[in-house]
Structures are given as C-alpha cells and as structure tokens.
PQR file with spaces between the fields and no chain letter, atoms N, CA, C, O and H, PARSE charges and radii, in Angstrom:
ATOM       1  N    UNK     1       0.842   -1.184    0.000 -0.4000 1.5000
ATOM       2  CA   UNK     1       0.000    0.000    0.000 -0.0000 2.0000
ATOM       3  C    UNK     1       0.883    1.241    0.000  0.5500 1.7000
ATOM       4  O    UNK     1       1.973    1.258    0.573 -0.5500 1.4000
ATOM       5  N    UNK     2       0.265    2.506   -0.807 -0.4000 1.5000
ATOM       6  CA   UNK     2       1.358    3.598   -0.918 -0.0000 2.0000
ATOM       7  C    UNK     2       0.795    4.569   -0.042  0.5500 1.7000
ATOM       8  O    UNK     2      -0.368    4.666    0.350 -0.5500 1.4000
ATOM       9  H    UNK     2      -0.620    2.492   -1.273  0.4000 1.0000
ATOM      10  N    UNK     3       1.959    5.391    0.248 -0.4000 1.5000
ATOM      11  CA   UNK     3       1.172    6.423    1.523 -0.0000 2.0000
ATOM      12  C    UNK     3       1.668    7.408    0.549  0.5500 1.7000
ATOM      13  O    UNK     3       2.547    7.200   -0.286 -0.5500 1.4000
ATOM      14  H    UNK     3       2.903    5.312   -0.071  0.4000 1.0000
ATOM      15  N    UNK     4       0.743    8.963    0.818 -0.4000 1.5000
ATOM      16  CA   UNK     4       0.529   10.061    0.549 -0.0000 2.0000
ATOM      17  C    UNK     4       1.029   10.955    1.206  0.5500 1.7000
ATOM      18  O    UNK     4       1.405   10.654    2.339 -0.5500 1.4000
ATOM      19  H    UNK     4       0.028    9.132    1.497  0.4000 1.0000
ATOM      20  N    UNK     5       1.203   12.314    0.746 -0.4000 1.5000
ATOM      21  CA   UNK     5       1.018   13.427    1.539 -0.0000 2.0000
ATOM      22  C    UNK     5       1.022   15.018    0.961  0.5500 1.7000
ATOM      23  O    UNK     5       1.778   15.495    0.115 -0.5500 1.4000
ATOM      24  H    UNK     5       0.897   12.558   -0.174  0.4000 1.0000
ATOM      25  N    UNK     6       0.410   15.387    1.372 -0.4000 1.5000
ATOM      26  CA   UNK     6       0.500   17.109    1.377 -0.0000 2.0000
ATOM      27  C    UNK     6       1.795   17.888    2.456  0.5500 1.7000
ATOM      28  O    UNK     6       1.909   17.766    3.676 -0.5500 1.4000
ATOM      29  H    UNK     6      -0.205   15.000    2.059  0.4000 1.0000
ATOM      30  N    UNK     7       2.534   18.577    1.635 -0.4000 1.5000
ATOM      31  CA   UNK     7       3.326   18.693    2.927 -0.0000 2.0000
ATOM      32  C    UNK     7       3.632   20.320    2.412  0.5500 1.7000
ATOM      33  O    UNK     7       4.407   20.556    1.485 -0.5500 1.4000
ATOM      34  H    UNK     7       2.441   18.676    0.644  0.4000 1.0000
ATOM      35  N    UNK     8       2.720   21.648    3.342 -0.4000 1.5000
ATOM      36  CA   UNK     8       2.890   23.094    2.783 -0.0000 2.0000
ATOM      37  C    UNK     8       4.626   23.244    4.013  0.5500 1.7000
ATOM      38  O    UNK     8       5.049   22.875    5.108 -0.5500 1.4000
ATOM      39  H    UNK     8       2.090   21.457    4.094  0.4000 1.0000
ATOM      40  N    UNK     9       4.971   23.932    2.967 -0.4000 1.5000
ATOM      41  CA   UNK     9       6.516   24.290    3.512 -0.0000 2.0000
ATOM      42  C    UNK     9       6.946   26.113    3.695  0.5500 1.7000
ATOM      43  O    UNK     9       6.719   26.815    2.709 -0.5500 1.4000
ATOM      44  H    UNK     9       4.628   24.233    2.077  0.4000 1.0000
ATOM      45  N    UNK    10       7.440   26.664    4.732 -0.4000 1.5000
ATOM      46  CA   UNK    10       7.675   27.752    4.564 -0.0000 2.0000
ATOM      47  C    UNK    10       9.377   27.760    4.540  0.5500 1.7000
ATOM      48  O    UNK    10      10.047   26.742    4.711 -0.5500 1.4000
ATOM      49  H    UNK    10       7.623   26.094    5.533  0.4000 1.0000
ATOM      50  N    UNK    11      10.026   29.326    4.255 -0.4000 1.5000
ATOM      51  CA   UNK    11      10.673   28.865    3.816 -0.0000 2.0000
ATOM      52  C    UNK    11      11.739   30.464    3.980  0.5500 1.7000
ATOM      53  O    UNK    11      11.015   31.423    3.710 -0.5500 1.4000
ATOM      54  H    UNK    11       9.482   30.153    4.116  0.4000 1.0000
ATOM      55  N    UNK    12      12.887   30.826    4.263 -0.4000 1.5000
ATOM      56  CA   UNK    12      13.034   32.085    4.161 -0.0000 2.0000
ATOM      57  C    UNK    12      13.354   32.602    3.108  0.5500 1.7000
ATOM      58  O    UNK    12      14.255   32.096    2.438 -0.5500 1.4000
ATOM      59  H    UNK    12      13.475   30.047    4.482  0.4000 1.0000
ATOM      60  N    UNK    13      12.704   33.731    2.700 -0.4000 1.5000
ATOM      61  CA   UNK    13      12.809   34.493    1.300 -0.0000 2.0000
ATOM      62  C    UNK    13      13.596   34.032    0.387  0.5500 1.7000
ATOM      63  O    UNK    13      13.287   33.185   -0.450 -0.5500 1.4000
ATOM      64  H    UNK    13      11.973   34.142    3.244  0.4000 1.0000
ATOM      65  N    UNK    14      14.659   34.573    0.507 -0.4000 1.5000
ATOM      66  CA   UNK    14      15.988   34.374    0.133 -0.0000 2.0000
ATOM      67  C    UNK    14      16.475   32.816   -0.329  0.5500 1.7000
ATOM      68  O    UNK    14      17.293   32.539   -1.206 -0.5500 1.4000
ATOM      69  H    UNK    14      14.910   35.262    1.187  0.4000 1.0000
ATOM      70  N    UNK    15      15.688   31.854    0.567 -0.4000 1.5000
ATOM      71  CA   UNK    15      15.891   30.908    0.018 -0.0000 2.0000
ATOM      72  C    UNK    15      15.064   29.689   -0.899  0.5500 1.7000
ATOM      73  O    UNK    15      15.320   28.500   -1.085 -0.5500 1.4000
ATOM      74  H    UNK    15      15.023   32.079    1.280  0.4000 1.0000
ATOM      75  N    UNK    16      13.916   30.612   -1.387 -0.4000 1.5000
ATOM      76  CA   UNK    16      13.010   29.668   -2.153 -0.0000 2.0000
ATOM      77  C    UNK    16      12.882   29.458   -3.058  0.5500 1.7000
ATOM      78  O    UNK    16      11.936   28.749   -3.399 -0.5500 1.4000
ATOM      79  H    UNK    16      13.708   31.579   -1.235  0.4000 1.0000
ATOM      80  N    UNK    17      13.579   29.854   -3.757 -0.4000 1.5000
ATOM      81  CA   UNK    17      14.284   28.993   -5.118 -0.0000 2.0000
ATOM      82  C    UNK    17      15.251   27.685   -5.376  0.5500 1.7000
ATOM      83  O    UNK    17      15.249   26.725   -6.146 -0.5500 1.4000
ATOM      84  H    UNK    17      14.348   30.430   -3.480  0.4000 1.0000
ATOM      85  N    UNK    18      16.161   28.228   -4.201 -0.4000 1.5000
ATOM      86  CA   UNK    18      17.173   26.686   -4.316 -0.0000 2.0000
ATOM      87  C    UNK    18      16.137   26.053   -3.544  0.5500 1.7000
ATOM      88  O    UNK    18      15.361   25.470   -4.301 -0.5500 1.4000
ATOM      89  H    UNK    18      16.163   29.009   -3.575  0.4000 1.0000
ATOM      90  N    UNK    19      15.827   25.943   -2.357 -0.4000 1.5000
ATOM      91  CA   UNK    19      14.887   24.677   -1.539 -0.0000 2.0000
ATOM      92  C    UNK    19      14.123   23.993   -2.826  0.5500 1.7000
ATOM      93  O    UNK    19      13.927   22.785   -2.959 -0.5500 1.4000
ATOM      94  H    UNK    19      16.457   26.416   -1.742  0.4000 1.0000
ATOM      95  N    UNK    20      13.674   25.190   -3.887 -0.4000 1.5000
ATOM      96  CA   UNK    20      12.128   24.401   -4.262 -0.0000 2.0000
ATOM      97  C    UNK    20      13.263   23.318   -5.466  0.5500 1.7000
ATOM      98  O    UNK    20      12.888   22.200   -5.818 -0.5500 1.4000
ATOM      99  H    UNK    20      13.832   26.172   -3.779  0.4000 1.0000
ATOM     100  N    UNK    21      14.596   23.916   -5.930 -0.4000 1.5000
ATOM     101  CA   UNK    21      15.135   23.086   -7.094 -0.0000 2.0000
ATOM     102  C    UNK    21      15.622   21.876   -6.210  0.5500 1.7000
ATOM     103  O    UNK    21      15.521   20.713   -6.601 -0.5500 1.4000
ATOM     104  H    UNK    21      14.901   24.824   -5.644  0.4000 1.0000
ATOM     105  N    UNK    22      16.327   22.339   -4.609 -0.4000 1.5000
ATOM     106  CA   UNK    22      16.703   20.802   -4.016 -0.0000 2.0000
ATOM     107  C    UNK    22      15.732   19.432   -3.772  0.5500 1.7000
ATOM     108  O    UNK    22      16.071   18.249   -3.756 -0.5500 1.4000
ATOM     109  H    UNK    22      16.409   23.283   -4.291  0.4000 1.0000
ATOM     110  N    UNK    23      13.890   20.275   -3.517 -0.4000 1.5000
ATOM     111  CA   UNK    23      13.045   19.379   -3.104 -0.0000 2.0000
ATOM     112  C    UNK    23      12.538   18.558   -4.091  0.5500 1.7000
ATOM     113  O    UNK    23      11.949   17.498   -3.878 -0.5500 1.4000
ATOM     114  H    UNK    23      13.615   21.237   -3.530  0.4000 1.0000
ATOM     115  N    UNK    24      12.887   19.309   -5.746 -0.4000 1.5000
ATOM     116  CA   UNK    24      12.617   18.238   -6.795 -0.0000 2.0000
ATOM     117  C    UNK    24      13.396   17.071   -6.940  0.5500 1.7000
ATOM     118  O    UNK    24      13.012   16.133   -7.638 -0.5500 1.4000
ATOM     119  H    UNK    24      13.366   20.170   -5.918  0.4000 1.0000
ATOM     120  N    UNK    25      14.742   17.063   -6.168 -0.4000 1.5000
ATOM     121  CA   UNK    25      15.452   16.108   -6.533 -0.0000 2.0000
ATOM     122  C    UNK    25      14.870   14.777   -6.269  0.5500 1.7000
ATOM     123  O    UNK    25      13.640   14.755   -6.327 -0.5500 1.4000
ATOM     124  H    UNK    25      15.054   17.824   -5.600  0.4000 1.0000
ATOM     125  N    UNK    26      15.570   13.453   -5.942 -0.4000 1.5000
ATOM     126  CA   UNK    26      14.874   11.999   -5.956 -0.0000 2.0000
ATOM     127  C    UNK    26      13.941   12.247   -4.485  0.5500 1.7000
ATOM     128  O    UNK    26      14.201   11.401   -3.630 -0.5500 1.4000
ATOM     129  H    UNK    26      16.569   13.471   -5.896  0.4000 1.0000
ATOM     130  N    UNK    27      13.234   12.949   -4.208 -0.4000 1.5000
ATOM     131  CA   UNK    27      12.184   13.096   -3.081 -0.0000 2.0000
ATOM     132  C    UNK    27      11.128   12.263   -3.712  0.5500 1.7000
ATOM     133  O    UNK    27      10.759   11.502   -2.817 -0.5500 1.4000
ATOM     134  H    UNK    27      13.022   13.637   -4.903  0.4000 1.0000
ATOM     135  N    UNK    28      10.586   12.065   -4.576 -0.4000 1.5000
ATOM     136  CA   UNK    28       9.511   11.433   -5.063 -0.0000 2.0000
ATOM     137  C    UNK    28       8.372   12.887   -5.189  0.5500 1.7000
ATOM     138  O    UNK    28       7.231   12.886   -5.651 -0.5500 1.4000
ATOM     139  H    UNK    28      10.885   12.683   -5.303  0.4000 1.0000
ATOM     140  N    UNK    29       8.979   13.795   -4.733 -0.4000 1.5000
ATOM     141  CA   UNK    29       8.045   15.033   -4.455 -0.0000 2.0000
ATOM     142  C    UNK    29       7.488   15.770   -6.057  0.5500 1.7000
ATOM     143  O    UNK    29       8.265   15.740   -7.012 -0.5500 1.4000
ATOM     144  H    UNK    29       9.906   13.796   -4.358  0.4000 1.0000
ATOM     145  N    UNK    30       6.600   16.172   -6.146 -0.4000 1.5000
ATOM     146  CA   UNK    30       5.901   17.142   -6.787 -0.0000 2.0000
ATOM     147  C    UNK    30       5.884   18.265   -6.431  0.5500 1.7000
ATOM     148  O    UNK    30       5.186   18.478   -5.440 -0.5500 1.4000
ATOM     149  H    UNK    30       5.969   16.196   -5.371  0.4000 1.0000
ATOM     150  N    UNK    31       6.506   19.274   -6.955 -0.4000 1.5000
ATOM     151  CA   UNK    31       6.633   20.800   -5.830 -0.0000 2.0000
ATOM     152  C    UNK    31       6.333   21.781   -6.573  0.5500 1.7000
ATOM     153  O    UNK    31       6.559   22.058   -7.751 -0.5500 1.4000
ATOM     154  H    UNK    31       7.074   19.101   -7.760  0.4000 1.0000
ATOM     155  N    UNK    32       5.482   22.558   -5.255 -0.4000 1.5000
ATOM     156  CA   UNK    32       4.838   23.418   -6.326 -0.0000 2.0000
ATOM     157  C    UNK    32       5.302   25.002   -5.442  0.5500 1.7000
ATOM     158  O    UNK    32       5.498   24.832   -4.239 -0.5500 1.4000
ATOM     159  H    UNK    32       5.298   22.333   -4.298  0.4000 1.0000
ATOM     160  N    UNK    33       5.418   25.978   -5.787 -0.4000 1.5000
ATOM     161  CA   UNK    33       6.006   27.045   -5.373 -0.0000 2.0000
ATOM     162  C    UNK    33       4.722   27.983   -5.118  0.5500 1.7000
ATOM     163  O    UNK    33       4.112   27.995   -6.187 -0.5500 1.4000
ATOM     164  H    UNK    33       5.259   26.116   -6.764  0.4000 1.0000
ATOM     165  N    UNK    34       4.243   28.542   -4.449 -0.4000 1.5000
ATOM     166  CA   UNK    34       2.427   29.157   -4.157 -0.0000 2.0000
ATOM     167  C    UNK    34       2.998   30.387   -3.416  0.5500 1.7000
ATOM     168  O    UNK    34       4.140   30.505   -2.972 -0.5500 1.4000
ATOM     169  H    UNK    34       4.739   28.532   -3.581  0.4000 1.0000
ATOM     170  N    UNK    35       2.189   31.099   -3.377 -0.4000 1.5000
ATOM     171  CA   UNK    35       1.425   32.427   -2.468 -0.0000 2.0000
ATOM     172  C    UNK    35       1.128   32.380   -1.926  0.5500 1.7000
ATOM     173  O    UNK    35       0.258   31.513   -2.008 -0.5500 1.4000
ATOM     174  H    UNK    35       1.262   31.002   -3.738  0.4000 1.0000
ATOM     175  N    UNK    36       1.193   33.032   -0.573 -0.4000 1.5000
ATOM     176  CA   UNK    36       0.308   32.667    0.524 -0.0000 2.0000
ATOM     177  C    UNK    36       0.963   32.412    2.006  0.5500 1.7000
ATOM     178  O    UNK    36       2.071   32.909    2.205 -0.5500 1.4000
ATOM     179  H    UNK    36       1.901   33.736   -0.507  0.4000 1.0000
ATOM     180  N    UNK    37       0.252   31.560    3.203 -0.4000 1.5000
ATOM     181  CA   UNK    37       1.073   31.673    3.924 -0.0000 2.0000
ATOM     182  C    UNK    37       2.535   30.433    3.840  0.5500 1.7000
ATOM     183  O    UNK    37       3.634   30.463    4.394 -0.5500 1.4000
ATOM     184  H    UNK    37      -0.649   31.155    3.042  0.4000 1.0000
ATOM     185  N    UNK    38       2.159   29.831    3.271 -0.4000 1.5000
ATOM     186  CA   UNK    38       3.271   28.950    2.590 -0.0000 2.0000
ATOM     187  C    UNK    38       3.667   29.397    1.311  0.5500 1.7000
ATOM     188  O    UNK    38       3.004   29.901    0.405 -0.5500 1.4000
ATOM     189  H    UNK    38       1.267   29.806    2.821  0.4000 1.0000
ATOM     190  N    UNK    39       5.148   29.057    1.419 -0.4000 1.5000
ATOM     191  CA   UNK    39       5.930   29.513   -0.158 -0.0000 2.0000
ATOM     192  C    UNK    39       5.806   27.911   -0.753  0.5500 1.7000
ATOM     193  O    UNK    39       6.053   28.070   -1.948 -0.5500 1.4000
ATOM     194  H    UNK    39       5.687   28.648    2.155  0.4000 1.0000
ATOM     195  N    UNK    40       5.597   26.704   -0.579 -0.4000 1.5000
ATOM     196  CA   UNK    40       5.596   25.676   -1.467 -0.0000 2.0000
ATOM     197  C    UNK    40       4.616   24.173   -0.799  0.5500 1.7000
ATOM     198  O    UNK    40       4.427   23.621    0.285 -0.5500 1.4000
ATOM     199  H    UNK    40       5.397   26.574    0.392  0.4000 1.0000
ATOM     200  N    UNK    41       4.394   24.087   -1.580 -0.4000 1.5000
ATOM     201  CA   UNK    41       3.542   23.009   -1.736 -0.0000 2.0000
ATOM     202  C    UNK    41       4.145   21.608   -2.510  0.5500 1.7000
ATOM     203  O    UNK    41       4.375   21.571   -3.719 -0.5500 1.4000
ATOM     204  H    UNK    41       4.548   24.536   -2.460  0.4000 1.0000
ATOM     205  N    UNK    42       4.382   20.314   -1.451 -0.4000 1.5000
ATOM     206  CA   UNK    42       4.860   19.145   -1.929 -0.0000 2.0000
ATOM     207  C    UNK    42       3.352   17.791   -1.898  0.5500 1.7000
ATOM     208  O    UNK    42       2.477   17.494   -1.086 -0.5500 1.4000
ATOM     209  H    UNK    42       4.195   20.344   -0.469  0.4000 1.0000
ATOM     210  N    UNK    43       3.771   17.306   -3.304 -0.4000 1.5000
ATOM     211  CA   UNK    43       2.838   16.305   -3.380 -0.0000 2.0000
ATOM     212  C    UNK    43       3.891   15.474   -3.276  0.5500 1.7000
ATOM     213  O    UNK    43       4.855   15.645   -4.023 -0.5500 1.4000
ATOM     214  H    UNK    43       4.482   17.547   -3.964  0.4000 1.0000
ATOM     215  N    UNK    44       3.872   13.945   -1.885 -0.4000 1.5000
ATOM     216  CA   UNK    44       4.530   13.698   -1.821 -0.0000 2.0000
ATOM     217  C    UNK    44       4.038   12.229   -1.837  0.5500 1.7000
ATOM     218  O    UNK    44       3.076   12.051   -1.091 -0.5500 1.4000
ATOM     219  H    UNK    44       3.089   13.806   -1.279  0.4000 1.0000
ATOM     220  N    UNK    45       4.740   10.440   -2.935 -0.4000 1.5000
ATOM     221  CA   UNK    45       3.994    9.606   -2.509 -0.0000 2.0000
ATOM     222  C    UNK    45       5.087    8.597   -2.606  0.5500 1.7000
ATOM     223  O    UNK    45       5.658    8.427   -3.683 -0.5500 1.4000
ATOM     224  H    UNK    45       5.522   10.584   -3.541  0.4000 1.0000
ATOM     225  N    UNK    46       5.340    8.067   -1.774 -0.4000 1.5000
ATOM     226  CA   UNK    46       6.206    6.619   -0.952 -0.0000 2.0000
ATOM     227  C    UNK    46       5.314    5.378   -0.824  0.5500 1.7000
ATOM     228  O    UNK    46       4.166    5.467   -0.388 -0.5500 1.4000
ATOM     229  H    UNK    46       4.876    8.205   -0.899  0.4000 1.0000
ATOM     230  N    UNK    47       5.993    3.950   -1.303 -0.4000 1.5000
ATOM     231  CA   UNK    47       5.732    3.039   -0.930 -0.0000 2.0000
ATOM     232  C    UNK    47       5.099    2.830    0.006  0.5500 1.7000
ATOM     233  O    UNK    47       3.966    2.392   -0.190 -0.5500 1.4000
ATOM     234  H    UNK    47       6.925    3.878   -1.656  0.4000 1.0000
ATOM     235  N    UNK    48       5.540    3.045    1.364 -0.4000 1.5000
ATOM     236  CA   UNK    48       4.979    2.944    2.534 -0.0000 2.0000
ATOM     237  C    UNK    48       5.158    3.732    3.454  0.5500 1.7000
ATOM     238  O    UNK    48       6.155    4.426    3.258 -0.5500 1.4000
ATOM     239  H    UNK    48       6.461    3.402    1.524  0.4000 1.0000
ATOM     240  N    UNK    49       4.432    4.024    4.745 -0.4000 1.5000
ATOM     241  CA   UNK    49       4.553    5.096    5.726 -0.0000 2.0000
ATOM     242  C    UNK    49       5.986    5.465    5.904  0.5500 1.7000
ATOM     243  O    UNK    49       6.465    6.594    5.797 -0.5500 1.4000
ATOM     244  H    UNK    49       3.621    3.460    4.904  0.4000 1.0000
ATOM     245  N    UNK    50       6.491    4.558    6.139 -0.4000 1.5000
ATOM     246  CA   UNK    50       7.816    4.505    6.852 -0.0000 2.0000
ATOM     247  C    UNK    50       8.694    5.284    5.515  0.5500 1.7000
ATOM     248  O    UNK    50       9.411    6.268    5.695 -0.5500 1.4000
ATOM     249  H    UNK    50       6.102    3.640    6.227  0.4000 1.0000
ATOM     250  N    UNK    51       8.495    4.689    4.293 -0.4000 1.5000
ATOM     251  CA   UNK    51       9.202    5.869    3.498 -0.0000 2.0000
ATOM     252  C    UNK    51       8.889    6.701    3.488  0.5500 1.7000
ATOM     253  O    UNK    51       9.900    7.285    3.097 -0.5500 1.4000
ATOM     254  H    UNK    51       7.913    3.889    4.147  0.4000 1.0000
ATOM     255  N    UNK    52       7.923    7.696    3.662 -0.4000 1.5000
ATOM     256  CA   UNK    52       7.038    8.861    3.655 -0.0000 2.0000
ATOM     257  C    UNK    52       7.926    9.390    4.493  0.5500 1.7000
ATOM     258  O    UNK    52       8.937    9.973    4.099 -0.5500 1.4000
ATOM     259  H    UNK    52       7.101    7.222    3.980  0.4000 1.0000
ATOM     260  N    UNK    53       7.474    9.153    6.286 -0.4000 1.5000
ATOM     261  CA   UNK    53       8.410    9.639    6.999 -0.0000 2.0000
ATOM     262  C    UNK    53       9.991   10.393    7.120  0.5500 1.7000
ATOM     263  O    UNK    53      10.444   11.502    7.404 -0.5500 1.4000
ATOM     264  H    UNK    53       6.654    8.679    6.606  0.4000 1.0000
ATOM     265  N    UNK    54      10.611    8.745    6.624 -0.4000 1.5000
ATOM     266  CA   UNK    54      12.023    9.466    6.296 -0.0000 2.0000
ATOM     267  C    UNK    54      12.022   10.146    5.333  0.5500 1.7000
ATOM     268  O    UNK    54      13.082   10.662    5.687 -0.5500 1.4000
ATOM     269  H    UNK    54      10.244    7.844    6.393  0.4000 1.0000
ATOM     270  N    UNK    55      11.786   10.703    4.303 -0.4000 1.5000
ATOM     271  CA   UNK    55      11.910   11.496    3.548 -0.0000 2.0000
ATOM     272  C    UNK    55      11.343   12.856    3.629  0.5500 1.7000
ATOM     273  O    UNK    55      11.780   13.798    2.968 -0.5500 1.4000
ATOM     274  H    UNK    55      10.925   10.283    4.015  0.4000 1.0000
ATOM     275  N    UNK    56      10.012   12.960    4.750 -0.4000 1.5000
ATOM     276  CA   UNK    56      10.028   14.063    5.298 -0.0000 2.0000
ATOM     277  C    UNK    56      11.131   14.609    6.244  0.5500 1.7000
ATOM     278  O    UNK    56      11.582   15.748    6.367 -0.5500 1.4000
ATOM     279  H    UNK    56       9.657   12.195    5.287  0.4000 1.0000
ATOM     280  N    UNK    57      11.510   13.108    7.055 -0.4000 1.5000
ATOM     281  CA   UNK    57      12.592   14.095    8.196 -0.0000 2.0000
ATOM     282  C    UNK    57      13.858   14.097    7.004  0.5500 1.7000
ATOM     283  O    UNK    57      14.512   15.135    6.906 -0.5500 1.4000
ATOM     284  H    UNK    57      11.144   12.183    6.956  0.4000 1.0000
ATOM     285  N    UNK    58      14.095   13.276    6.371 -0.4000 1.5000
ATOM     286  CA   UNK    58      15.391   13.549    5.544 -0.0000 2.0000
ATOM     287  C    UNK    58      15.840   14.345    4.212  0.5500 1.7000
ATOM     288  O    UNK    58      17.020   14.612    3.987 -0.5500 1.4000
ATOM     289  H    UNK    58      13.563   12.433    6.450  0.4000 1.0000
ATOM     290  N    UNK    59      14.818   14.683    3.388 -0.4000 1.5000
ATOM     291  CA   UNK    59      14.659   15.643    2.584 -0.0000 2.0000
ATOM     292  C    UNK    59      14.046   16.375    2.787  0.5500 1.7000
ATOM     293  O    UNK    59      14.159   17.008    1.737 -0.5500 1.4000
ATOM     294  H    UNK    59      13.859   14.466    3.571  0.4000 1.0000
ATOM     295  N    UNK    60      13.182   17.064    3.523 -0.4000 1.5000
ATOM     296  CA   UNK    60      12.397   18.183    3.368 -0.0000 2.0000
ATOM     297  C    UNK    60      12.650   19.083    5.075  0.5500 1.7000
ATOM     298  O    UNK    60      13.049   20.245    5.005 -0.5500 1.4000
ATOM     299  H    UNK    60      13.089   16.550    4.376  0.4000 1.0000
ATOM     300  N    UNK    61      12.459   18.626    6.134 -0.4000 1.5000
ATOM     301  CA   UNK    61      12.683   19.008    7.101 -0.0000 2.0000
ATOM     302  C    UNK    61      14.239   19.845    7.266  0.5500 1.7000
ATOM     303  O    UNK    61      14.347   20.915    7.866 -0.5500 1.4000
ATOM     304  H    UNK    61      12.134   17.682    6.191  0.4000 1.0000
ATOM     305  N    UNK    62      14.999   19.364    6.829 -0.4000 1.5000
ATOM     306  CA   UNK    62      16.483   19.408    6.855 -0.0000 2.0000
ATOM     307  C    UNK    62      17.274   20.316    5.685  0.5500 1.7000
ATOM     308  O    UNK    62      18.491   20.418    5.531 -0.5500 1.4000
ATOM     309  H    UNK    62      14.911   18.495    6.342  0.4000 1.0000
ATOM     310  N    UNK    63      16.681   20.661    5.259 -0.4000 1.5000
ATOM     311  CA   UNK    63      17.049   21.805    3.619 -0.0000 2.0000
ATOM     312  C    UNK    63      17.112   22.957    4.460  0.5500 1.7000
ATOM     313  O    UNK    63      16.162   23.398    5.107 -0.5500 1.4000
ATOM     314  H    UNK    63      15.693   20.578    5.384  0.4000 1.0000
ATOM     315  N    UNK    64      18.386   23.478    4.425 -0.4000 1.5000
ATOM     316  CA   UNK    64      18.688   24.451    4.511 -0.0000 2.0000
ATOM     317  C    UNK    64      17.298   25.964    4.511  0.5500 1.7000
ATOM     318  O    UNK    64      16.359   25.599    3.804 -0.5500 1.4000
ATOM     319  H    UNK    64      19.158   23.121    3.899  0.4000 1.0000
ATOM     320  N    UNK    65      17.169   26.707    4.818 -0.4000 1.5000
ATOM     321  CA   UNK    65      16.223   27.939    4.161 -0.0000 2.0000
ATOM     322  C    UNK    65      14.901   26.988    4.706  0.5500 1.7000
ATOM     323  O    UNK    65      14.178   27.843    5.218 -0.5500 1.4000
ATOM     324  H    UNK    65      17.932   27.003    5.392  0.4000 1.0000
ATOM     325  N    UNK    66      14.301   25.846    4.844 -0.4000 1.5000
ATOM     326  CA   UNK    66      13.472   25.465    5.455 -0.0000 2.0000
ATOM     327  C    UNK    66      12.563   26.183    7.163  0.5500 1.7000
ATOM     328  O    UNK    66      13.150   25.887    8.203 -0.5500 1.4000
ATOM     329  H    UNK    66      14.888   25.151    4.428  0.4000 1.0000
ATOM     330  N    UNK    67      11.610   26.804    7.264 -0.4000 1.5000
ATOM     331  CA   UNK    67      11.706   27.194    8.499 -0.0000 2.0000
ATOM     332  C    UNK    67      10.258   26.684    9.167  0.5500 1.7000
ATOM     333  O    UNK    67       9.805   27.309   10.126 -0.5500 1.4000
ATOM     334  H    UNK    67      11.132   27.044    6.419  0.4000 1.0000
ATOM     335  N    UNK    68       9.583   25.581    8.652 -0.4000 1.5000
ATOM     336  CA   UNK    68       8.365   25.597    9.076 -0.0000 2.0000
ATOM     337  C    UNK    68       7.288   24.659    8.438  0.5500 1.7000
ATOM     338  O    UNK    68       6.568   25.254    7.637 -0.5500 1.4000
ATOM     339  H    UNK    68       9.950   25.072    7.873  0.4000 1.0000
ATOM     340  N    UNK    69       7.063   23.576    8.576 -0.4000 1.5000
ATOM     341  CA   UNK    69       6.187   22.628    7.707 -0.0000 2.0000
ATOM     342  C    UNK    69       4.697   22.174    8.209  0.5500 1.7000
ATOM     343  O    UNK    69       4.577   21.780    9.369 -0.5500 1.4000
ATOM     344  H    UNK    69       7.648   23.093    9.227  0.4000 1.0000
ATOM     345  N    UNK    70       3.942   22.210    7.632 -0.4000 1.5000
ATOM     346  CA   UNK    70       2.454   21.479    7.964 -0.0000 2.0000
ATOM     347  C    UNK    70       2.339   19.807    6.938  0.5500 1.7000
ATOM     348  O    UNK    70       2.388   19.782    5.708 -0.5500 1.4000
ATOM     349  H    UNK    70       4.039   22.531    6.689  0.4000 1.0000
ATOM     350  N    UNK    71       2.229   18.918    7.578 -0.4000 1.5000
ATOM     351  CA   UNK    71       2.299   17.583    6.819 -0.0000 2.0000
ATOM     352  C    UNK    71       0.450   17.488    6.829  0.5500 1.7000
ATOM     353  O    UNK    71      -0.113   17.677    7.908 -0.5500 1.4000
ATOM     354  H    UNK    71       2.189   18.938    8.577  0.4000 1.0000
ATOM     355  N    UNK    72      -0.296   17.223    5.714 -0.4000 1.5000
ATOM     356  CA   UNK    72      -1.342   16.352    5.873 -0.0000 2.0000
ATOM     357  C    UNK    72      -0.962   14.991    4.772  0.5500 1.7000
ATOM     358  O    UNK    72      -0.642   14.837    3.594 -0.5500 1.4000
ATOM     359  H    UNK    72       0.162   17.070    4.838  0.4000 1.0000
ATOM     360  N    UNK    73      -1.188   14.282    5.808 -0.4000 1.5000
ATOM     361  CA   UNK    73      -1.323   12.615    5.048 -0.0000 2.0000
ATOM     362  C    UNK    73      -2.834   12.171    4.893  0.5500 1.7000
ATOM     363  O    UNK    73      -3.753   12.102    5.709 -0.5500 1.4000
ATOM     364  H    UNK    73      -1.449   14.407    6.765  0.4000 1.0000
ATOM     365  N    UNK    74      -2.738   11.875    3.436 -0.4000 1.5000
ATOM     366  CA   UNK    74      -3.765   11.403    3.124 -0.0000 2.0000
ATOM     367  C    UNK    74      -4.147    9.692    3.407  0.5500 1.7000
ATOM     368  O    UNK    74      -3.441    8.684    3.413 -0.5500 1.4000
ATOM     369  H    UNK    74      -1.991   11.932    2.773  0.4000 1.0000
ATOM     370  N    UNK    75      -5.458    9.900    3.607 -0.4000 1.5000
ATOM     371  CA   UNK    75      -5.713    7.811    3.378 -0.0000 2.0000
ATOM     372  C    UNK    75      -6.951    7.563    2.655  0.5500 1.7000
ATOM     373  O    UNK    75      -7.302    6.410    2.408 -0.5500 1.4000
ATOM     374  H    UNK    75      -6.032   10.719    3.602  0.4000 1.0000
C-alpha cells in the first residue's frame, strides 16, 4: 500500500528557489512554489509510511532555508 502526503513548507525568502530546485530532486516530491502563507507546496507519494516519513525528516525538514512545515497525510 502507498502512503501520501501534502506537505505546505515555509521557507526564508531568500531561500526559495534553491529549496524548491533541491526538493525536486529523488524526493519522489511534486513541488509546487504558491502564495500565501506557505511559499511551497509538496505532493509527496512513498511506498509505505515509513518511506514517507524518512523522507520528510530527511529531505524536506532538513534543507537548509526550510523554516516551518504542515504535513497532511492522506488515506
């Protein structure tokens, strides 16, 4: 079974361009760059929870210019 997620990311100014080119890398992510109170929006989908996870704490949490995330997982 594959797990999902929505994951809105903020981000400091200055740095939301490289974050959004690092978060395309092999994240499995879909990234979308928005307005609002979030600067980006990840469609994010893993095999299983447990990949989901690490790849939130290991690619997305951890990027530099990162300052702030809301995860919704879908089911």
């Amino acid at each position: 079974m594959s797990a999902k997620a929505f994951v809105m990311v903020k981000v400091e100014p200055a740095a939301t361009r490289k974050v959004v080119e690092q978060l395309k890398k092999p994240s499995g992510a879909v990234v979308y760059e928005v307005l609002g109170s979030y600067d980006i929006v990840l469609d994010i989908e893993a095999d299983t929870q447990e990949d989901l996870t690490a790849v939130l704490r290991n690619s997305v949490r951890t990027q530099v210019g990162v300052t702030d995330t809301v995860t919704c997982i879908c089911f």
